[in-house]
C-alpha positions in Angstrom: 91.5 83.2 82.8 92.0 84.9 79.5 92.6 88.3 79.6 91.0 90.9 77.3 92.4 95.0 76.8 89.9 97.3 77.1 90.1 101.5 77.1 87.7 103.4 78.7 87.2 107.4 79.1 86.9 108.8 83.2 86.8 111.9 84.9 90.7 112.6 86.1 89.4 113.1 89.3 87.5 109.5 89.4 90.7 107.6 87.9 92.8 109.7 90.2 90.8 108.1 93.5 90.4 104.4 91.6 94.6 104.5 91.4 95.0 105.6 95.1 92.4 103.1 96.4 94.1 99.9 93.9 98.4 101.1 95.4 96.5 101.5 98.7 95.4 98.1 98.8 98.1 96.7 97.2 96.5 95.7 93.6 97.1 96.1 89.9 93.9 99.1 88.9 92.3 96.1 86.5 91.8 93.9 89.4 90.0 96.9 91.1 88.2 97.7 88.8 87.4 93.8 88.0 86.2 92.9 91.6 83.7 96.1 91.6 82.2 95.0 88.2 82.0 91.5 89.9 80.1 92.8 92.6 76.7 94.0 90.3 74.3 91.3 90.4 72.9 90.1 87.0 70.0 91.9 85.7 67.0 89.4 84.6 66.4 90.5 81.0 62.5 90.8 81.6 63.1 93.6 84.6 62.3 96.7 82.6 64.2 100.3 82.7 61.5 101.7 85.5 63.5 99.6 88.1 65.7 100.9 90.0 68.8 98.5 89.5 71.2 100.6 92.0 69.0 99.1 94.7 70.0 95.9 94.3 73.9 97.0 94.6 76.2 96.6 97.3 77.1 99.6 99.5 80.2 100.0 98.0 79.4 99.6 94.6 76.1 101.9 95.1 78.6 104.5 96.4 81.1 104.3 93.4 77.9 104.3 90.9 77.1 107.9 92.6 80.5 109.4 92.5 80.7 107.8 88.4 77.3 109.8 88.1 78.7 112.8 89.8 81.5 113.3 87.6 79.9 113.7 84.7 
């Protein structure tokens, strides 16, 4: 799999918790943060804004979404 760099902007607090969760569970931060983006479900392009695409999340990922929200 080719591998691509990318730099994104998060609260401390949020990359704080995301680097604690990746040492606690033995993995580099990108594959954390890989498997999570994995986990949203494609989004047909006909579904419109008015839907409410956290729905269709896992748990896990719902909850992340929330605390991404809150820290803004």
């Amino acid at each position: 799999m080719a591998t691509e760099k990318l730099t994104i902007r998060l609260d401390r607090a949020l990359v704080a918790r995301a680097r604690r969760i990746a040492r606690e569970r033995g993995i580099p931060l990108s594959r954390l943060i890989a498997e999570l983006l994995q986990q949203l479900p494609e989004v047909p392009k006909q579904q419109t804004a008015t839907v409410d695409w956290k729905q269709s999340l896992p748990p896990r990922t719902r909850r992340l979404v929330g605390l991404a929200a809150g820290a803004g």
